[in-house]
Structure formats: structure tokens, C-alpha cells
N, CA, C and O atoms as a printed pandas DataFrame, in Angstrom:
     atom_number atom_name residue_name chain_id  residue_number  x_coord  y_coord  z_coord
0              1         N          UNK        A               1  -65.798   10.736   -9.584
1              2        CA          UNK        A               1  -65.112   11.998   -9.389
2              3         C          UNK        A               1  -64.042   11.828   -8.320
3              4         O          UNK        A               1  -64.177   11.073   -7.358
4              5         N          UNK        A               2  -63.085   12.500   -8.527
5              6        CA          UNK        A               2  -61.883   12.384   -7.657
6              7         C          UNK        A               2  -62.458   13.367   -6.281
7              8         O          UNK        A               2  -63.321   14.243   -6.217
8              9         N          UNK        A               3  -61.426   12.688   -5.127
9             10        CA          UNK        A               3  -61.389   13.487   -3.884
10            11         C          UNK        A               3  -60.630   14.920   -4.220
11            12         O          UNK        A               3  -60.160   15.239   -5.313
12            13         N          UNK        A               4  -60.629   15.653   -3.074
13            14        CA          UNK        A               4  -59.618   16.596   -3.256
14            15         C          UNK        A               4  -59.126   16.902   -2.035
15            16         O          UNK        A               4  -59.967   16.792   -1.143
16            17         N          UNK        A               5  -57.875   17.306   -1.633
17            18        CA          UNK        A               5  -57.693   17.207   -0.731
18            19         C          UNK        A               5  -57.899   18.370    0.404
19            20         O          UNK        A               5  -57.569   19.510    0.076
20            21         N          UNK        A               6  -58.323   18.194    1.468
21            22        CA          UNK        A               6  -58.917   19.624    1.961
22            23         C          UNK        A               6  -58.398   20.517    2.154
23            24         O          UNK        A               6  -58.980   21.599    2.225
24            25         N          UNK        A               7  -56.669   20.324    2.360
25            26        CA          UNK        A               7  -56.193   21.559    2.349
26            27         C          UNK        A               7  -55.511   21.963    1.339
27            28         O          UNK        A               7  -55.063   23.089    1.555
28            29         N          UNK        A               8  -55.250   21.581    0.402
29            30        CA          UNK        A               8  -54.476   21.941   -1.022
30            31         C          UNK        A               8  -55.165   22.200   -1.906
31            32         O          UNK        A               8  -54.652   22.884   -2.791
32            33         N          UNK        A               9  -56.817   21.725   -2.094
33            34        CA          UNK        A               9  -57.683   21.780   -3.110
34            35         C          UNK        A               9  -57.061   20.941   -4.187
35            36         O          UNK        A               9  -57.944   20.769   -5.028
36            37         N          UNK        A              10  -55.874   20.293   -4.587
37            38        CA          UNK        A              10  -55.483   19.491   -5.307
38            39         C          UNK        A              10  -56.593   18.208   -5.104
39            40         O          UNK        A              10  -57.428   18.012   -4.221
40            41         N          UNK        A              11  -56.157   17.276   -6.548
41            42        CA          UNK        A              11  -56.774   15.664   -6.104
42            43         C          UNK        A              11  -55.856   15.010   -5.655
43            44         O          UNK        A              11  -54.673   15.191   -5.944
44            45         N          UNK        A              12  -56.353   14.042   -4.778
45            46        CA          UNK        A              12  -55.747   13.142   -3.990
46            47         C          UNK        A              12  -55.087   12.028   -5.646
47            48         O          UNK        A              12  -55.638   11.590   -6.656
48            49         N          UNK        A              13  -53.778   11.996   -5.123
49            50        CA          UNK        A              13  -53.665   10.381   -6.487
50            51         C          UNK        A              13  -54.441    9.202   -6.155
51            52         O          UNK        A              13  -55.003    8.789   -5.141
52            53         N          UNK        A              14  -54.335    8.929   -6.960
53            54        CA          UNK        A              14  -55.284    7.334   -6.784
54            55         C          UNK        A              14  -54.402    6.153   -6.786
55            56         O          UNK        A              14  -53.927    5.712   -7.833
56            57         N          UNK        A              15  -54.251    5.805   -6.006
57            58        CA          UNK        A              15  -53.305    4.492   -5.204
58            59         C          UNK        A              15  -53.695    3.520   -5.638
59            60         O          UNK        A              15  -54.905    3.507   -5.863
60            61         N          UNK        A              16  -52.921    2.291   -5.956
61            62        CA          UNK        A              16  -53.303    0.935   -6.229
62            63         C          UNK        A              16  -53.395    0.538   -4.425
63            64         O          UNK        A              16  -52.531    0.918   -3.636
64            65         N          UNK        A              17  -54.108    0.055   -4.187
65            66        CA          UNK        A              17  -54.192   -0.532   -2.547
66            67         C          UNK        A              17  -53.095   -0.890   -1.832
67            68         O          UNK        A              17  -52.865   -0.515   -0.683
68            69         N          UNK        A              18  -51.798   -2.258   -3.076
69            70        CA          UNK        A              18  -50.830   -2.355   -2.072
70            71         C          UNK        A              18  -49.971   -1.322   -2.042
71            72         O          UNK        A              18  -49.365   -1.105   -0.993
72            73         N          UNK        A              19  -49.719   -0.328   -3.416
73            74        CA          UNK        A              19  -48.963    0.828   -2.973
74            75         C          UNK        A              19  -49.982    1.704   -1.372
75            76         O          UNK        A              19  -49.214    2.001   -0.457
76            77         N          UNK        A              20  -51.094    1.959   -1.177
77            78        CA          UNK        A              20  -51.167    2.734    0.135
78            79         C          UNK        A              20  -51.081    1.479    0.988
79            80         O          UNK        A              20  -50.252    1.460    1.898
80            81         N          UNK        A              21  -51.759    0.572    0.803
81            82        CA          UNK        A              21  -50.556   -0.567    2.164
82            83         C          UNK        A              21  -49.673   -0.400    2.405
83            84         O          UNK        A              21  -49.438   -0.255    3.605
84            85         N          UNK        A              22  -48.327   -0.286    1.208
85            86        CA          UNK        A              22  -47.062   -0.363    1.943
86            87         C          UNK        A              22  -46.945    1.112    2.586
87            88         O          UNK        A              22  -46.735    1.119    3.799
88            89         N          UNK        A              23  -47.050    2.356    1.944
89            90        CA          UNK        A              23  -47.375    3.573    2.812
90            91         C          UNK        A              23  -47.723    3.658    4.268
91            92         O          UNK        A              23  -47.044    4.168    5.158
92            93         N          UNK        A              24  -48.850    3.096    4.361
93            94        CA          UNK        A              24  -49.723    3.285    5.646
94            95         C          UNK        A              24  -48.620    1.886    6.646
95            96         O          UNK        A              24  -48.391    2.166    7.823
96            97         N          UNK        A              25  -48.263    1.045    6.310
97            98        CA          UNK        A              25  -47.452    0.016    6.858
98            99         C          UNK        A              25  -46.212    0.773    7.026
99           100         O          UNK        A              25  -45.692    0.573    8.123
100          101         N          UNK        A              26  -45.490    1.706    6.143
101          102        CA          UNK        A              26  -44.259    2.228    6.451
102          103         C          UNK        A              26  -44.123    3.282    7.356
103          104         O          UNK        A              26  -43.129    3.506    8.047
104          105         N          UNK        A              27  -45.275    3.991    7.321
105          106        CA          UNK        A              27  -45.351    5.227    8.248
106          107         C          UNK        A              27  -45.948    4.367    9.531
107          108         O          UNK        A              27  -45.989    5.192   10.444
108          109         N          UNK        A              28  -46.370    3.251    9.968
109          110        CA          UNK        A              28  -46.271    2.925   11.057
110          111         C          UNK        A              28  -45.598    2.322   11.705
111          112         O          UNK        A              28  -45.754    2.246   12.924
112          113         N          UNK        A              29  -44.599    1.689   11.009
113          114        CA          UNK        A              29  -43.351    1.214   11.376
114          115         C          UNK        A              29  -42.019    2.287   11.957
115          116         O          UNK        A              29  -40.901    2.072   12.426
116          117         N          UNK        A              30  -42.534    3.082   11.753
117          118        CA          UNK        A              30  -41.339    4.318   12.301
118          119         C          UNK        A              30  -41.485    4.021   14.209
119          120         O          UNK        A              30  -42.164    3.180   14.798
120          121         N          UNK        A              31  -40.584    5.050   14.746
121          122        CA          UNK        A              31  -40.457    5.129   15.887
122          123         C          UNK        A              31  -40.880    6.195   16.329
123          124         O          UNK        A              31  -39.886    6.919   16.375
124          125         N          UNK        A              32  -42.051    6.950   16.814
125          126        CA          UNK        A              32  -42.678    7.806   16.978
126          127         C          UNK        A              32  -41.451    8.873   17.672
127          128         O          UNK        A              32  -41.344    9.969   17.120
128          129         N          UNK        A              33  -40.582    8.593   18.796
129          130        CA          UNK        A              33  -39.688    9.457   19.040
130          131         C          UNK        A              33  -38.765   10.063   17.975
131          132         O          UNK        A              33  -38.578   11.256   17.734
132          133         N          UNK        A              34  -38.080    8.682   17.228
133          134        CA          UNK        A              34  -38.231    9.312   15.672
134          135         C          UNK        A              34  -38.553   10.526   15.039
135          136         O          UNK        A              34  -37.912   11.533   14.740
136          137         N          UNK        A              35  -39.669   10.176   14.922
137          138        CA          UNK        A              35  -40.177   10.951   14.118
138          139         C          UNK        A              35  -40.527   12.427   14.521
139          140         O          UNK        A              35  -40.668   13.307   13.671
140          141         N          UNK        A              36  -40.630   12.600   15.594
141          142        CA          UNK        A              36  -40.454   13.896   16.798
142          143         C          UNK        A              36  -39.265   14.494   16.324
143          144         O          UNK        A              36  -39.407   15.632   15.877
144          145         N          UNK        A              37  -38.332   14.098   16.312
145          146        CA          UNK        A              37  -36.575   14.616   16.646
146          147         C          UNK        A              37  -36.287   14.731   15.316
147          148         O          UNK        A              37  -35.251   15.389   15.216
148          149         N          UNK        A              38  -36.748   14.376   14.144
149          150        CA          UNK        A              38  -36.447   14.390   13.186
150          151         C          UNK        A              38  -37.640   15.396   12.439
151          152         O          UNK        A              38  -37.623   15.513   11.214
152          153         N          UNK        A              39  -38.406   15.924   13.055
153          154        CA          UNK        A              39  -39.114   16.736   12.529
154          155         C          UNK        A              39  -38.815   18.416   13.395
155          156         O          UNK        A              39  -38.806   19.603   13.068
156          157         N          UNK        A              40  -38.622   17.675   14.521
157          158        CA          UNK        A              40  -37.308   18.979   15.056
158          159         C          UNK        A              40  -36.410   19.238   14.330
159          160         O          UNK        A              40  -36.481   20.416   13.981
160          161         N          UNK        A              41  -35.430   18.632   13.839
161          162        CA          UNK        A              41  -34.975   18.882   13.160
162          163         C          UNK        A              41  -34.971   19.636   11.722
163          164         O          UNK        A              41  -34.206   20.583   11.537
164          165         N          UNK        A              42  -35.845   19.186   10.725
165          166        CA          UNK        A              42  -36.597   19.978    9.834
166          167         C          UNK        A              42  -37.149   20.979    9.969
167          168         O          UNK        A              42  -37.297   21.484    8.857
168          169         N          UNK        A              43  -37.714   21.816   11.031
169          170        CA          UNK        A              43  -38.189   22.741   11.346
170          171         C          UNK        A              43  -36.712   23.626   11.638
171          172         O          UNK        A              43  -36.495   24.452   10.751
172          173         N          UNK        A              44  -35.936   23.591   12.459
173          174        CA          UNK        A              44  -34.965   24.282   13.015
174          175         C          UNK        A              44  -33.619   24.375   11.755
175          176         O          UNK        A              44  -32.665   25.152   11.793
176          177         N          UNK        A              45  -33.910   23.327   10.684
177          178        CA          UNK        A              45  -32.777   23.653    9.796
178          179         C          UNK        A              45  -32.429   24.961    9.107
179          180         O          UNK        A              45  -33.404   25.637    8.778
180          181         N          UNK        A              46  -31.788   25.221    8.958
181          182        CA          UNK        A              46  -31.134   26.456    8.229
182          183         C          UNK        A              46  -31.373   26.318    6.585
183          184         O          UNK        A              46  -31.219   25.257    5.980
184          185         N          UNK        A              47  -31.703   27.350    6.077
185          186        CA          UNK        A              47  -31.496   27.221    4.756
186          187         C          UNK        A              47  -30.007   27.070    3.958
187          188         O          UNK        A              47  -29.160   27.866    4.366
188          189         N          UNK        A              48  -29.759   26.544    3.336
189          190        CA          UNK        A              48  -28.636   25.954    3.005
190          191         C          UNK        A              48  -28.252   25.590    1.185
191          192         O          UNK        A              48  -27.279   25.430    0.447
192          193         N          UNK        A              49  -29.161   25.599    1.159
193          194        CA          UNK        A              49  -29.295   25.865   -0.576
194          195         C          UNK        A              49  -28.103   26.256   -1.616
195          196         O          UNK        A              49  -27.462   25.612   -2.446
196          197         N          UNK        A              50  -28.106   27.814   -1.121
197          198        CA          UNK        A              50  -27.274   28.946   -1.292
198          199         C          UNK        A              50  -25.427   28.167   -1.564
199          200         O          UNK        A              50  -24.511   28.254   -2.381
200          201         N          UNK        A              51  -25.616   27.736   -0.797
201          202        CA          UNK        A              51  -24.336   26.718   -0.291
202          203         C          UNK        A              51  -23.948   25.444   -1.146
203          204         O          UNK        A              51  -22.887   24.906   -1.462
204          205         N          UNK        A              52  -25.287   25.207   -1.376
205          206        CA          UNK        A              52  -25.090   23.861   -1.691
206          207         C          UNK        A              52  -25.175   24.092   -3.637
207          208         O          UNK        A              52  -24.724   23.342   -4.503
208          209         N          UNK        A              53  -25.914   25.385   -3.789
209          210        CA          UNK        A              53  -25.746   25.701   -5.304
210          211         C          UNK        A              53  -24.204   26.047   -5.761
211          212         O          UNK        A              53  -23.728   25.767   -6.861
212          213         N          UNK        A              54  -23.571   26.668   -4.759
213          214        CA          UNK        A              54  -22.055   26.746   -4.249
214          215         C          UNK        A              54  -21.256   25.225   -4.981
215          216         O          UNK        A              54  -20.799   25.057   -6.111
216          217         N          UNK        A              55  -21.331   24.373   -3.910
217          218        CA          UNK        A              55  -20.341   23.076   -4.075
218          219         C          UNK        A              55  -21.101   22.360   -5.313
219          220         O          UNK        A              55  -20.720   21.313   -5.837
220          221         N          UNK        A              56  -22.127   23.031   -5.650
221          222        CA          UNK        A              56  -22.223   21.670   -7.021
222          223         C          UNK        A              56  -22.054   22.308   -8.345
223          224         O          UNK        A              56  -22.113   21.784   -9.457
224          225         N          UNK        A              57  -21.797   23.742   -7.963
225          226        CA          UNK        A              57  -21.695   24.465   -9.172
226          227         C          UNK        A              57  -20.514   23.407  -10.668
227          228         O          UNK        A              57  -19.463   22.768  -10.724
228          229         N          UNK        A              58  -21.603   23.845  -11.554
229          230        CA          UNK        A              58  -20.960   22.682  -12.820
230          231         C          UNK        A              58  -21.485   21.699  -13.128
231          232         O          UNK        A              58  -21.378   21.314  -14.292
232          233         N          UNK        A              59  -22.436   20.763  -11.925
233          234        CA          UNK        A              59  -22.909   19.701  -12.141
234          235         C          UNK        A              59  -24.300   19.602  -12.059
235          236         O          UNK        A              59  -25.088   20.085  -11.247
236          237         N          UNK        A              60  -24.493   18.781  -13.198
237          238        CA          UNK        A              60  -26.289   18.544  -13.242
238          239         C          UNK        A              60  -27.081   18.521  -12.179
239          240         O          UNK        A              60  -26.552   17.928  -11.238
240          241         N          UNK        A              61  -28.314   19.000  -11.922
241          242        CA          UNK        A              61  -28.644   18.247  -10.828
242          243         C          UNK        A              61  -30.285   18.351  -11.281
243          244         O          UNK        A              61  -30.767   18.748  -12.341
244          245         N          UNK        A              62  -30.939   17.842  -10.070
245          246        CA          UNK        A              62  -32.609   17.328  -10.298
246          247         C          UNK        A              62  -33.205   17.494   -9.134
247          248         O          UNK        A              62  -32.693   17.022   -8.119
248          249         N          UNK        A              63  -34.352   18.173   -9.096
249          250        CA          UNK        A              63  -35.379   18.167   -8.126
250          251         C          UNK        A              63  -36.669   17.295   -9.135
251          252         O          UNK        A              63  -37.001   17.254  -10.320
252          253         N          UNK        A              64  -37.051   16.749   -7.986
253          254        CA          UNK        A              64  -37.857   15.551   -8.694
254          255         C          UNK        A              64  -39.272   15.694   -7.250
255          256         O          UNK        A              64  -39.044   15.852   -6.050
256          257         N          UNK        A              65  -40.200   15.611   -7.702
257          258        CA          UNK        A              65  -41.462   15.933   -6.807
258          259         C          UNK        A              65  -42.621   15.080   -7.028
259          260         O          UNK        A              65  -42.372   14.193   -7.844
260          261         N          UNK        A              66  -43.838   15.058   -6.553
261          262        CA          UNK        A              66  -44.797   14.326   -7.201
262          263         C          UNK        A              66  -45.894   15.915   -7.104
263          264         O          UNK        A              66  -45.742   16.817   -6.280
264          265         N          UNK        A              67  -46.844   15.862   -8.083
265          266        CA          UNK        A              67  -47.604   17.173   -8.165
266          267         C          UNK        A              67  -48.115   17.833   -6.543
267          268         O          UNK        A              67  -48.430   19.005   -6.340
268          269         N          UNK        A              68  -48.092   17.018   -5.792
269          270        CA          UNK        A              68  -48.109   17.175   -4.591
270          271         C          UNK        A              68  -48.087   17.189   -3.104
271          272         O          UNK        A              68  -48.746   16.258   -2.642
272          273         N          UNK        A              69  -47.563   17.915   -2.257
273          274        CA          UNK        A              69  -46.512   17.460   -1.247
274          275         C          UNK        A              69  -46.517   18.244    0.111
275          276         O          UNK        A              69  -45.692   19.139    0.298
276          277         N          UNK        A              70  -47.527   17.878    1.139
277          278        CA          UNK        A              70  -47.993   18.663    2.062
278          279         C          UNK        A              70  -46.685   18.486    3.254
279          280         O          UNK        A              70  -46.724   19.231    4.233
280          281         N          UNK        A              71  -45.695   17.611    3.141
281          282        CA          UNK        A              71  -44.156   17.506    4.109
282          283         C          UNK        A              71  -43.217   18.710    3.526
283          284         O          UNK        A              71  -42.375   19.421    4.075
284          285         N          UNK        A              72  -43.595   18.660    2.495
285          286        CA          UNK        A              72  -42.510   19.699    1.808
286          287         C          UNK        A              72  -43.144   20.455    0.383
287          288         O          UNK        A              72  -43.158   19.812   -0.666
288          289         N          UNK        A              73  -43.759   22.123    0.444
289          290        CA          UNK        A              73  -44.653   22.101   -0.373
290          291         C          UNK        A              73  -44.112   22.156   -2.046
291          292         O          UNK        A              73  -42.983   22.584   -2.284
292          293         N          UNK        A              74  -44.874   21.760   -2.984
293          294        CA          UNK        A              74  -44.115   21.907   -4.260
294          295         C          UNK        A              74  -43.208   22.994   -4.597
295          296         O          UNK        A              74  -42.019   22.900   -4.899
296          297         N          UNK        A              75  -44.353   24.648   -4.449
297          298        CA          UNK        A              75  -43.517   25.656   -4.951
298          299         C          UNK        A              75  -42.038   25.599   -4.326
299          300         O          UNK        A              75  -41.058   25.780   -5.048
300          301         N          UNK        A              76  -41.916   25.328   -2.898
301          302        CA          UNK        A              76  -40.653   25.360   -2.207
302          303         C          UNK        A              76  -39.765   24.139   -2.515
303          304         O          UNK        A              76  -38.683   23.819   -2.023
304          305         N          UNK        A              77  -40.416   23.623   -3.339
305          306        CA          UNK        A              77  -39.259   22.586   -4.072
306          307         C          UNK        A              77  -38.724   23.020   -5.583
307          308         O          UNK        A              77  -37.599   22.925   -6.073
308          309         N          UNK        A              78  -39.946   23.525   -6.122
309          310        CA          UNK        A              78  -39.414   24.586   -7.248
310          311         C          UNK        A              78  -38.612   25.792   -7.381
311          312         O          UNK        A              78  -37.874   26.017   -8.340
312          313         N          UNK        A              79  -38.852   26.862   -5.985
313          314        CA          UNK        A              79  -37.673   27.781   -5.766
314          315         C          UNK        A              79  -36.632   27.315   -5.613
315          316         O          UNK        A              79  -35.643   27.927   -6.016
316          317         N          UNK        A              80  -36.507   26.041   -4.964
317          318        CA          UNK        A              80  -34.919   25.364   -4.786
318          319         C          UNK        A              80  -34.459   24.773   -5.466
319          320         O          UNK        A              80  -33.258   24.566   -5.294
320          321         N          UNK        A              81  -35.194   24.113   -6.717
321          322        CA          UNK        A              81  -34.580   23.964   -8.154
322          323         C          UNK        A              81  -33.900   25.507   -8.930
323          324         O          UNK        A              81  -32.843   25.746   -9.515
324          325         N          UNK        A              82  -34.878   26.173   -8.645
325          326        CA          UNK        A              82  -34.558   27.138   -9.746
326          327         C          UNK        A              82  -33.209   28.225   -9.079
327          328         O          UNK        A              82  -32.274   28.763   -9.671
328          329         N          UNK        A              83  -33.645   28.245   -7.478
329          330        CA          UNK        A              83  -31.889   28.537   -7.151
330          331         C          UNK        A              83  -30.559   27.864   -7.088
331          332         O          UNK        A              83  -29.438   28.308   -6.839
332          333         N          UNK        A              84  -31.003   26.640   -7.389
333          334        CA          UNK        A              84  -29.721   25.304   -7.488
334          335         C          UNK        A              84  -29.168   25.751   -9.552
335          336         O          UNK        A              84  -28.040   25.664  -10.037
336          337         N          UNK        A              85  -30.351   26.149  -10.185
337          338        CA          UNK        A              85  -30.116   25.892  -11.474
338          339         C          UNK        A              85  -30.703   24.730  -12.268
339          340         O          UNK        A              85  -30.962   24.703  -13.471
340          341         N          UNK        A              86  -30.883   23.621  -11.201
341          342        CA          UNK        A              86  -31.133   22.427  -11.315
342          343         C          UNK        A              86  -32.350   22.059  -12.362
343          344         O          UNK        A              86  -33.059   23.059  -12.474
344          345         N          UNK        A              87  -32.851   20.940  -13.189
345          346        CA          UNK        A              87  -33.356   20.398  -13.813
346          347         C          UNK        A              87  -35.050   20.233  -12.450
347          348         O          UNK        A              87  -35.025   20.023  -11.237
348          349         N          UNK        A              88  -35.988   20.396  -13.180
349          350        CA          UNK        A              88  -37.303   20.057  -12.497
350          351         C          UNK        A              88  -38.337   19.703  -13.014
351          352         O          UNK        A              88  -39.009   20.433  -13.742
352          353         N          UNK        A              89  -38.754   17.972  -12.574
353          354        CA          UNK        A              89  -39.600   17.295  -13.034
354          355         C          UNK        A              89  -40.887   17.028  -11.852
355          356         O          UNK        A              89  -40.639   16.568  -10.737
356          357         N          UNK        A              90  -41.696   17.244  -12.115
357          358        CA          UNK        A              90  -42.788   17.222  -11.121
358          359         C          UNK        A              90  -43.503   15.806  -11.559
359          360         O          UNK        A              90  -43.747   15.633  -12.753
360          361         N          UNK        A              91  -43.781   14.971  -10.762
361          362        CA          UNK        A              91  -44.731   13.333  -11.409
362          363         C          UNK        A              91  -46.424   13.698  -11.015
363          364         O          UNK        A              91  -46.986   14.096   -9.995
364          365         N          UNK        A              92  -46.821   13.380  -12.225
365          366        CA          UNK        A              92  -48.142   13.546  -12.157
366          367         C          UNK        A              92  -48.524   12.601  -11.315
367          368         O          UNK        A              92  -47.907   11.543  -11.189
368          369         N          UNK        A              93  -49.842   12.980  -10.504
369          370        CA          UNK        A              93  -50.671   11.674   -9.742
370          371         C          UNK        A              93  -50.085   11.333   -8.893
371          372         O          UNK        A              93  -50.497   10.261   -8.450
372          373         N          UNK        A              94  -48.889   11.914   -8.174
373          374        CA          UNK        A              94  -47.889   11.667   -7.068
374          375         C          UNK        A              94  -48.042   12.499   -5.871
375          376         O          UNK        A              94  -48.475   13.651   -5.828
376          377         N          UNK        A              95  -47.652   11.801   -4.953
377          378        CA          UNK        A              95  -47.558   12.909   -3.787
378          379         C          UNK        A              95  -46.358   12.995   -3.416
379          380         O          UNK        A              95  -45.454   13.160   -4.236
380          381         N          UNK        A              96  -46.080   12.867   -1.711
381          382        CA          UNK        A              96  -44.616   12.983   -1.182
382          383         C          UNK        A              96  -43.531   11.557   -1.318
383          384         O          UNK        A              96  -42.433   11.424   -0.779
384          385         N          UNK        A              97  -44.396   10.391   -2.400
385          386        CA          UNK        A              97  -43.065    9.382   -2.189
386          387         C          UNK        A              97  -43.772    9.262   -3.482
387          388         O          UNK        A              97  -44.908    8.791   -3.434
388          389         N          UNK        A              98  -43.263    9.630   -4.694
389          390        CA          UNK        A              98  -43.528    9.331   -6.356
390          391         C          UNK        A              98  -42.969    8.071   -6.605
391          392         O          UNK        A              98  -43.513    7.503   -7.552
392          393         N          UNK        A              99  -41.809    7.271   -5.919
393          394        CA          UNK        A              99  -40.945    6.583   -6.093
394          395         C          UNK        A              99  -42.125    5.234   -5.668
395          396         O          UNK        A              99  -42.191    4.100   -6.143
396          397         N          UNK        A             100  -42.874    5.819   -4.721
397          398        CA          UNK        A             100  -43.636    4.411   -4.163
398          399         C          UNK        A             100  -45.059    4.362   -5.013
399          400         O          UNK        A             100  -45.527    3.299   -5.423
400          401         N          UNK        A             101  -45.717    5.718   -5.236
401          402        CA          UNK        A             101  -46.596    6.168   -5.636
402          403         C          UNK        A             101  -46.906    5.563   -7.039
403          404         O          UNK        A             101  -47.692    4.636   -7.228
404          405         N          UNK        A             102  -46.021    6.355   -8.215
405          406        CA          UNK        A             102  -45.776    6.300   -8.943
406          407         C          UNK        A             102  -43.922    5.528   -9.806
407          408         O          UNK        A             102  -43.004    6.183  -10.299
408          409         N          UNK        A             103  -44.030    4.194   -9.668
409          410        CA          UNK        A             103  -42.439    4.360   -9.584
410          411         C          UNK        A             103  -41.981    4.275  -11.408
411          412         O          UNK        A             103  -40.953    4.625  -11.988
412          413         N          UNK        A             104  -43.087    3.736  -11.842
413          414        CA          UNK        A             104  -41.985    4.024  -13.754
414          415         C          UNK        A             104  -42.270    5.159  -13.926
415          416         O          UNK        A             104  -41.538    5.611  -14.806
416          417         N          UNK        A             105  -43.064    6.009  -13.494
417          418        CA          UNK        A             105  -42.150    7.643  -14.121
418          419         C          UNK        A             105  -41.839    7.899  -13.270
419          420         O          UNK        A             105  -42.305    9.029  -13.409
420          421         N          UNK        A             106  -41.352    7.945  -12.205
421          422        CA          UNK        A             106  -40.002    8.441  -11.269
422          423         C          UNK        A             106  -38.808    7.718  -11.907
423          424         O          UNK        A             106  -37.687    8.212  -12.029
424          425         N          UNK        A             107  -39.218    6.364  -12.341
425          426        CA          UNK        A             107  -37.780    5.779  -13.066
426          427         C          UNK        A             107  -37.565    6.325  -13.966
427          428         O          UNK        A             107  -36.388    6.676  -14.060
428          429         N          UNK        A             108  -38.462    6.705  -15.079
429          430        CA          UNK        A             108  -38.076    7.132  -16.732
430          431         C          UNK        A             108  -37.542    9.173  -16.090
431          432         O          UNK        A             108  -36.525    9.745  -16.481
432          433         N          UNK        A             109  -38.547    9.766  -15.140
433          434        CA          UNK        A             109  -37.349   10.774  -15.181
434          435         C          UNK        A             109  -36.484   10.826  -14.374
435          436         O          UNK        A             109  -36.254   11.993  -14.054
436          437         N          UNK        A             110  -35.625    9.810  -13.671
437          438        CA          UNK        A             110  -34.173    9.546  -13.328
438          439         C          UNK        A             110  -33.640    8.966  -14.394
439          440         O          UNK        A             110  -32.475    9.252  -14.670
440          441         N          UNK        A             111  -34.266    8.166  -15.102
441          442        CA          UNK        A             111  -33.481    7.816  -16.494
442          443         C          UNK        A             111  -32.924    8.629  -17.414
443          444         O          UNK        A             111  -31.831    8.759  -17.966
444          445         N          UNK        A             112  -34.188    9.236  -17.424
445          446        CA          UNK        A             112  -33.964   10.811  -18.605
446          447         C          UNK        A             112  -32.622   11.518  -18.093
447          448         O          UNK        A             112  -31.626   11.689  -18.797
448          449         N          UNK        A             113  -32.758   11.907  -16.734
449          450        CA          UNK        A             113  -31.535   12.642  -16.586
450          451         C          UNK        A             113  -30.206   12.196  -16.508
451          452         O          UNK        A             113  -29.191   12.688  -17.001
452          453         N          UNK        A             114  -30.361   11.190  -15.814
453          454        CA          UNK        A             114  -28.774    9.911  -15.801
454          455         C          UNK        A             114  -28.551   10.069  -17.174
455          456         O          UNK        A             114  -27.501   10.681  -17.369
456          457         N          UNK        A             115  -29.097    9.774  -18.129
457          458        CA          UNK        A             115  -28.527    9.751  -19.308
458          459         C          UNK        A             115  -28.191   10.930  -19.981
459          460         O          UNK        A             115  -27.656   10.878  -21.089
């Protein structure tokens, strides 16, 4: 039986080992001040969306997620698809890096849409 995670009630994905190696190796390789100032940052940003549905008006675009994402939560990646207009693919069995997580369907839906 799968974990779940305690605060989302979602399941945890299930990692091949060196994908959470390189994870757990990448998030400790940061610079803890880093990661302070840059999460200041994220907190204090402005919403900007609005703006940015503005300058891309005309052109495709993609919000791309993994089913789940405690840095940035899904629905609030889905309201910002759906106010961009934008295309939205959620990756099953993914969390906040689908690309590391999961990377051939993060490739096949960047493929899908590139094409």
C-alpha cells in the first residue's frame, strides 16, 4: 500500500532511488542563505499573471505540474493556467520536479505541445 502524504492526503510517488538521490543530493547542494532570500522573495511577489496573460496574448502556452506540489499548490497552478488561457497537463505520480520525477511524460507532454 502506498504512503500518503500527511498533509495533502495525496500518495507520495514512488521514486526509483537514484531519481530521490539526485533530489535529496540537489536540495542539499543549495546555499541555505539561498534559499532564505529566494523564498523571501516568493512570498513577497506580487501577482502578476494578469500581466503576463497581457504580453502573451496570441500565444500558446502550458502549465505543466506533477499531481502534486506542496512549493506551489496544484489548484494555484490550475487557476493560473486557466487565467493565462493556457494549455494544462498535470503528470501523474509526480510531485514538484516531474522533469526529475517523472521525465518521459514530462517529455511526451512538452512534445505534445511543441508540436
Amino acid at each position: 500500500m502506498r504512503q500518503l502524504e500527511a498533509e495533502s492526503g495525496q500518495p507520495r510517488p514512488s521514486l526509483e532511488p537514484a531519481v530521490a538521490e539526485f533530489l535529496h543530493r540537489r536540495w542539499l547542494a543549495n546555499v541555505p542563505r539561498a534559499l532564505s532570500v529566494t523564498g523571501g522573495h516568493l512570498v513577497a511577489a506580487p501577482d502578476r499573471v494578469a500581466e503576463l496573460a497581457i504580453a502573451t496574448a496570441g500565444l500558446p502556452l502550458l502549465v505543466l505540474s506533477g499531481v502534486r506540489d506542496h512549493a506551489w499548490p496544484v489548484p494555484e497552478q490550475t487557476a493560473m493556467a486557466e487565467r493565462l488561457g493556457a494549455r494544462r497537463v498535470v503528470v501523474a505520480d509526480a510531485g514538484h520536479s516531474p522533469n526529475a520525477e517523472r521525465p518521459a511524460a514530462t517529455a511526451e507532454a512538452l512534445a505534445a505541445f511543441w508540436g
